[in-house]
N, C-alpha and C positions, 0 to 999 in steps of 0.2 A: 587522525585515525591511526589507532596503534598498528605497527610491524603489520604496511599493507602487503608490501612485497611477500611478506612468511605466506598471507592470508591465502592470497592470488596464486602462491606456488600450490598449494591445497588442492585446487579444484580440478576435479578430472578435465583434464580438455579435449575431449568429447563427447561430456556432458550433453551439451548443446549445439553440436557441430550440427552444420547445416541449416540451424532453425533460426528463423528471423522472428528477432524479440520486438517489441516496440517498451520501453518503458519511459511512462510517466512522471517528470520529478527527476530525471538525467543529471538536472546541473546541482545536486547538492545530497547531500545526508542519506539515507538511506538508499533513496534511489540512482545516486552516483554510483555507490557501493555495487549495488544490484546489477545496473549497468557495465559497472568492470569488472567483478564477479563471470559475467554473463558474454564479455568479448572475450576472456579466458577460457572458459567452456565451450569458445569454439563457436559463438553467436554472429550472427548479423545483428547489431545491437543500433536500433533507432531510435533516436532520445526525441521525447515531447516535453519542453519546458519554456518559460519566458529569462532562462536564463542560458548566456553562450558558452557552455564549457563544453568541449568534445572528447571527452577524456575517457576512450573506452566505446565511442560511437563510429560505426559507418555513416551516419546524418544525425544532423539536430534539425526539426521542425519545431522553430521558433513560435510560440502562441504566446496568448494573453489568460491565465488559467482564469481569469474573473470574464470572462464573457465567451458565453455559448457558441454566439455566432464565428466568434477567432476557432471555437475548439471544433467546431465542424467544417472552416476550412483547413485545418490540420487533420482529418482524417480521411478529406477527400484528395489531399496531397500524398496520402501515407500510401502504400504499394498494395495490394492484396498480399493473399497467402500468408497472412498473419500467424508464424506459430502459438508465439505469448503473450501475453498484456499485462503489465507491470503497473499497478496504480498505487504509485507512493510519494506523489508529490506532497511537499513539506507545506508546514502551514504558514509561512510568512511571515512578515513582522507587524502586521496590523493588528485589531480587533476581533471581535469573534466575528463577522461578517467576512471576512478575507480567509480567516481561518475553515470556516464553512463551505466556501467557495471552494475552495482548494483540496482539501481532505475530504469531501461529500458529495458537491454538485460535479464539477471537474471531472473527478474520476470516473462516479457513475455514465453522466454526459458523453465523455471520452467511447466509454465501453459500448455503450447502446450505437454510437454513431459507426464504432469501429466494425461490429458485430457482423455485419455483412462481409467484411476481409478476413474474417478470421478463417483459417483454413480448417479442413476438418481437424478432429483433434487436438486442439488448442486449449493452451489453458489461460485462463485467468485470473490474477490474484489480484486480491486486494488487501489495505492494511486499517485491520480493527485496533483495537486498544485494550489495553489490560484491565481487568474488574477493577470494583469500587467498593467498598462500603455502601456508596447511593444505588447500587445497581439496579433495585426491585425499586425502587424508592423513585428511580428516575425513570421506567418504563415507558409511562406515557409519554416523554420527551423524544425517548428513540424511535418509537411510532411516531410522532410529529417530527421527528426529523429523516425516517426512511418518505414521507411525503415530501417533502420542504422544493419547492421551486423557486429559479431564479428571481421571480419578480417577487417573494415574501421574506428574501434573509432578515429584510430589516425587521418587518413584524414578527418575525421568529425569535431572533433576538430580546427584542422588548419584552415580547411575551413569556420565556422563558426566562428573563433576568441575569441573560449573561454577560449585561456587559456589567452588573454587581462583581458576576467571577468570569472574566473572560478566560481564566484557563480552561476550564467545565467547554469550550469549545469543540478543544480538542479531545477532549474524550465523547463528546457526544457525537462528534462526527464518525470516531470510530466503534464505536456501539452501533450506529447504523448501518455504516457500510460492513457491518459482521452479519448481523441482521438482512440487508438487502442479500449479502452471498447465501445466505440460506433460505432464503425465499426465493433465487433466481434459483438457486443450485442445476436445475435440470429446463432451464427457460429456450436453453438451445441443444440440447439432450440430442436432437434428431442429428446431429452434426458432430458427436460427441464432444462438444465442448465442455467442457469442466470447469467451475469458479468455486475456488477456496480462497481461505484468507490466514494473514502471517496477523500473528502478535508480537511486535519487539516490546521491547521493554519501557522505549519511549519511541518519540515520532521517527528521531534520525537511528534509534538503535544503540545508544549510547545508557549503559545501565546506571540506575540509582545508587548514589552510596553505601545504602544498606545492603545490599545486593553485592557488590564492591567485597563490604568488608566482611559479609557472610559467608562467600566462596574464593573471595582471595584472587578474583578475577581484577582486571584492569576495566575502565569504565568503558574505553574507545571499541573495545575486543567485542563487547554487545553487537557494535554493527558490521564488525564483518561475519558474526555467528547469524546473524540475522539474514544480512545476503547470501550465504551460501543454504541457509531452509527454504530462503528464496527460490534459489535454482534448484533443488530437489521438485518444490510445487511446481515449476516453471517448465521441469523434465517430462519426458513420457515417463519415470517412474514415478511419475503421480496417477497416472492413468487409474481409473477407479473410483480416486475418491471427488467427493461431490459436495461443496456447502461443508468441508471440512474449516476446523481453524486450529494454526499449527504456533503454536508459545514458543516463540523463539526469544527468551527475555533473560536468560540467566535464573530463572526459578523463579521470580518476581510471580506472575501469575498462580502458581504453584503457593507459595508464601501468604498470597492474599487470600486463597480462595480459601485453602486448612485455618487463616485466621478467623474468617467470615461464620465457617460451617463448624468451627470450633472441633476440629479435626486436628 
């Protein structure tokens, strides 16, 4: 990660004073980021990951992101008064099944279990994915995958043909969970809790080459520009908005979507 130190000096630090985050995906790429981002702003920051790095945490509660039953003893371990929810765990190095689990089930799973700790006022984010050329073309797939439960990754897979293109995982997990934030948007409304979702540029935050030599940016700078729209959604100065989705990607989304609509 480029010049994290610069990054970190950046962030108001009391952004987040007083508020206990929990973020999903702690030990690595974006949601490390997030996570240190977020104990600079002055967080009670509690890492949910199956990986041990403390780096920016007051706890890590160690889980298995591939099984439900670990992820809801990790939420009944986790404290109430929940200010934030941070779902940005990375996709792993498996197949599109792991990738699934991790970026789709996981998260969702996590939020629904956590849902009852959230204190009033809390927000929620989540991390979608930047458009496609397939976008309209693959609808039906994101609709079969805001359904998708544990016991069918396999059949989803098959059926969907990703393990032809196991990359197509990860973008259709997050076309879903864009989709789920905007259909939950007001699901806990009575409690004001809020769920919007980040678009980096890729999964850790880290921009594309074209991107790179388009704006003259470094690739690493993606994810801490990433972590810190983070902490803005993460803030009570997000208070308002609802089922929003916020392009934190160095222009990438912006780039694809004037190419698409030939704008």
């Amino acid at each position: 990660m480029a010049d994290l130190s610069s990054s970190l000096a950046m962030v108001p630090p009391l952004l987040l004073a007083g508020k206990r985050v929990v973020v999903l995906g702690s030990g690595s790429g974006l949601g490390r980021a997030v996570a240190l981002h977020a104990e600079c702003a002055g967080a009670e920051v509690l890492g949910v990951d199956d990986r041990k790095l403390f780096d920016g945490l007051a706890a890590l509660y160690h889980t298995d992101l591939h099984d439900p039953a670990a992820l809801d003893a990790a939420a009944a371990a986790l404290p109430d008064d929940i200010d934030a929810l941070a779902l940005l765990a990375d996709p792993g190095t498996g197949g599109p099944e792991q990738v699934l689990a991790r970026r789709l089930l996981a998260p969702r799973h996590l939020a629904q279990a956590l849902a009852p700790k959230l204190a009033h006022g809390a927000a929620v984010l989540a991390c979608a994915a930047p458009p496609h050329s397939t976008w309209h073309a693959k609808l039906g797939e994101t609709r079969a995958a805001m359904a998708l439960r544990w016991d069918d990754l396999g059949g989803f897979v098959a059926r969907w043909g990703l393990l032809a293109e196991p990359d197509r995982a990860d973008r259709t997990a997050g076309w879903a969970m864009q989709a789920w934030v905007m259909a939950q948007r007001n699901r806990w409304a009575d409690r004001n809790i809020r769920l919007n979702a980040l678009t980096p540029a890729s999964h850790d935050g880290r921009l594309p080459p074209d991107i790179v030599a388009e704006g003259g940016q470094d690739a690493a700078s993606g994810t801490d520009t990433a972590a810190r729209a983070a902490l803005f959604l993460l803030s009570d100065l997000s208070q308002g908005l609802a089922g929003a989705n916020l392009a934190a990607d160095g222009g990438l989304c912006a780039r694809i979507m004037t190419s698409l609509d030939g704008l």
